[in-house]
ZAMARGU-4260 file (C-alpha; in steps of 0.2 Angstrom, whole numbers, plus 5000, padded with zeros to 4 digits):
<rodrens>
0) 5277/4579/4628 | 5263/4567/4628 | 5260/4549/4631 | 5269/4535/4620 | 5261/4531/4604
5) 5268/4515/4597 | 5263/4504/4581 | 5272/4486/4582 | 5270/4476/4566 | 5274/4460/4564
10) 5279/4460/4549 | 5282/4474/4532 | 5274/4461/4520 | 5256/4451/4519 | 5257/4435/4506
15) 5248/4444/4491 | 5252/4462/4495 | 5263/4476/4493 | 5277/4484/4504 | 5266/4489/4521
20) 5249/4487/4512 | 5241/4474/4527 | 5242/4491/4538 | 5242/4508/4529 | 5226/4511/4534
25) 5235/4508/4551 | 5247/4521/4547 | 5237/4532/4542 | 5224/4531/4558 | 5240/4529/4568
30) 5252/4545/4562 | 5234/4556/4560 | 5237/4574/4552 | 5248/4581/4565 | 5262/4574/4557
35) 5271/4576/4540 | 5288/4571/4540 | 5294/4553/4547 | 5311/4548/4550 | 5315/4531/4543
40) 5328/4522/4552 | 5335/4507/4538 | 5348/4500/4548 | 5343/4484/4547 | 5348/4480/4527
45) 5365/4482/4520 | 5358/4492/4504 | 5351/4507/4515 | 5348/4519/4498 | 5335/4504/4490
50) 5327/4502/4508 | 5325/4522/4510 | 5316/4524/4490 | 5305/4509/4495 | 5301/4515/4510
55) 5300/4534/4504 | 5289/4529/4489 | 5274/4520/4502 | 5274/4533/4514 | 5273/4549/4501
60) 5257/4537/4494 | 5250/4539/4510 | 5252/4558/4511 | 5269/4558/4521 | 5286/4565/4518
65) 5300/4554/4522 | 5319/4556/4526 | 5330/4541/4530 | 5343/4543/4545 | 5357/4536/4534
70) 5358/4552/4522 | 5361/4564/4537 | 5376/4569/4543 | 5370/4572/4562 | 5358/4555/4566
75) 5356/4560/4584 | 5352/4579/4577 | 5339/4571/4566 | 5333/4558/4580 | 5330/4576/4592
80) 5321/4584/4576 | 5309/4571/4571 | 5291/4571/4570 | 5289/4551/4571 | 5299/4538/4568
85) 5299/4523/4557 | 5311/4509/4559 | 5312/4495/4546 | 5315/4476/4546 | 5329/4465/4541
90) 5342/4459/4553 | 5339/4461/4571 | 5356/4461/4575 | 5362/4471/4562 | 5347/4485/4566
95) 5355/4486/4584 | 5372/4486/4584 | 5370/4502/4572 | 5359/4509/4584 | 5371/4506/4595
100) 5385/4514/4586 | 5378/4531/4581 | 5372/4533/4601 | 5352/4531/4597 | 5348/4519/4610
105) 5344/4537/4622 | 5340/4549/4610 | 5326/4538/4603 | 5319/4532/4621 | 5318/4549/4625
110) 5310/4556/4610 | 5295/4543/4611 | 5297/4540/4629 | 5298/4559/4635 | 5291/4570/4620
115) 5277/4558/4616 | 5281/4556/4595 | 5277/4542/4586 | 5286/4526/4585 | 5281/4512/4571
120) 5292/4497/4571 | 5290/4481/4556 | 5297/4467/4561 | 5316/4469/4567 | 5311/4488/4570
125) 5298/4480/4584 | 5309/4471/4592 | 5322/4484/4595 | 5307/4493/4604 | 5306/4481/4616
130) 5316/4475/4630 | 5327/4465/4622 | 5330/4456/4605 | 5334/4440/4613 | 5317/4431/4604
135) 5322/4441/4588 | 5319/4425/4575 | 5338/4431/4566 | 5356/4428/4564 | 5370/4434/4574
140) 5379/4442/4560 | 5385/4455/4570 | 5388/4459/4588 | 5380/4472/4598 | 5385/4478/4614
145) 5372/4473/4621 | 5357/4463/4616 | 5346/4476/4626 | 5335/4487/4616 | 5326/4502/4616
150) 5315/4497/4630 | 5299/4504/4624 | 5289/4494/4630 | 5292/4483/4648 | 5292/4465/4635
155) 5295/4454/4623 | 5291/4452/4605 | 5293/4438/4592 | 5289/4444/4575 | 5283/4431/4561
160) 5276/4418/4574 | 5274/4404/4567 | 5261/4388/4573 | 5270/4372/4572 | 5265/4363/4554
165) 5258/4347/4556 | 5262/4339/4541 | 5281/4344/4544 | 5294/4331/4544 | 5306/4347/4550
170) 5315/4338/4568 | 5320/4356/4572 | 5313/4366/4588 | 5295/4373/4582 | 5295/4394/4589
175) 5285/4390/4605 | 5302/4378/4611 | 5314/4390/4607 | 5303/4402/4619 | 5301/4390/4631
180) 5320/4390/4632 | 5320/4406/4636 | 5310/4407/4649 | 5319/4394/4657 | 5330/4407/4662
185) 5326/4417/4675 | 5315/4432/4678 | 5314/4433/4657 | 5299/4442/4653 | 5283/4439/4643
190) 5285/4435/4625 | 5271/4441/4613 | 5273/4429/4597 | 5265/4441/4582 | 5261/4432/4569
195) 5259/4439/4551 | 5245/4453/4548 | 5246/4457/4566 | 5252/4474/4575 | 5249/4482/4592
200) 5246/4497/4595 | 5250/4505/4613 | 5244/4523/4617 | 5251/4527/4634 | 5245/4514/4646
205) 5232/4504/4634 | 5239/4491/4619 | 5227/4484/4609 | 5232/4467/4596 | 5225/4475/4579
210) 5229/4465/4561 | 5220/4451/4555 | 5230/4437/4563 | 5229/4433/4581 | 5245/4432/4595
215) 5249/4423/4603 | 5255/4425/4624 | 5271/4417/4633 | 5273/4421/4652 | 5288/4413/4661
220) 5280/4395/4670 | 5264/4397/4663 | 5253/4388/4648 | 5253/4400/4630 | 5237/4409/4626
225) 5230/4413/4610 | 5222/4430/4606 | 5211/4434/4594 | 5215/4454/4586 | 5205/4466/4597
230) 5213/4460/4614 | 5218/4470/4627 | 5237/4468/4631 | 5238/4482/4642 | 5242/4472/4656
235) 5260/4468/4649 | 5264/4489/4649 | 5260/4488/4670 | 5268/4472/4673 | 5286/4476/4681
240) 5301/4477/4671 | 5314/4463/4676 | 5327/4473/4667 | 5322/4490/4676 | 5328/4500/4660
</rodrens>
């Protein structure tokens, strides 16, 4: 095994780009030349054959062979076989509950955890790699067991952040609100809001904001930073994990 190596993206697709163009060269840097194959996990949409040709078609461009989870008959066999894996966006809720059902939650903690492969999440697919999905930005439209998650990492991340508008006439609760409420709850970890074009990488005990959008940081009982990409977030990965997964 080695340490774990994860790439967190906000988000799939950058205003004015294609399907993971913002970060290929991310990709790239990221899954090296060790690896050829990555498993793509597309849970999260309802047309799973569209998701895997889109998917399938970006990462053969960048020199990687892919095969979706949803074609093989054994999806714990091809967790356990893997070289990386690459879970999609979509819905949160969705994306879990599948997890759930085919018995990935373990197998995939301990192939990234344990055996030290890859593990590159796009919006949805980052928050399933965190403690839980309760700051996911999505619909209930299904219930999973639980709304704990993979627990790759020991917090919270809110995908597609987005800055209150100031020209808004919208009464609705801006995203910082709805994090505040969660942390009024008790011990609720930090939340990193991502916004759009940013990513963090975590290799073993080090993450690292990368992208070209800044985050920005939510501790329980405490004022939100901003972050600028090229922050050092490795803090969060020592911090104690309330959920002791």
């Amino acid at each position: 095994g080695g340490p774990r190596r994860l790439l967190l993206v906000s988000n799939s697709t950058l205003h004015g780009g294609g399907y993971l163009g913002h970060c290929q060269q991310h990709i790239q840097s990221f899954l090296g030349q060790k690896v050829k194959r990555v498993l793509f996990i597309p849970y999260a949409l309802h047309d799973r054959d569209a998701y895997a040709r889109t998917a399938r078609e970006k990462f053969e461009s960048l020199g990687y062979g892919l095969d979706s989870i949803h074609e093989s008959c054994d999806p714990v066999e091809a967790v356990r076989k893997s070289e990386a894996i690459f879970i999609g966006g979509g819905n949160t809720f969705r994306l879990l509950k599948a997890l759930y059902d085919n018995s990935l939650i373990h197998e995939i903690r301990k192939r990234v955890l344990e055996d030290g492969i890859p593990y590159m999440g796009s919006s949805a697919g980052t928050n399933v790699a965190t403690i839980s999905i309760n700051t996911t930005n999505d619909m209930p439209i299904v219930y999973p067991p639980s709304l704990q998650a993979l627990g790759l990492v020991p917090f919270n991340i809110n995908p597609h952040y987005l800055d209150p508008d100031v020209k808004s006439t919208h009464m609705g609760e801006t995203r910082e609100e709805r994090i505040r409420q969660y942390h009024e709850e008790p011990n609720t970890p930090p939340v990193l809001g991502l916004r759009e074009g940013a990513m963090l990488l975590v290799e073993g005990d080090k993450a690292t904001l990368q992208g070209v959008t800044g985050a920005r940081l939510f501790l329980r009982g405490k004022k939100p930073t901003e972050h600028e990409p090229g922050t050092d977030f490795s803090f969060l990965l020592t911090d104690s994990n309330p959920l002791n997964l």
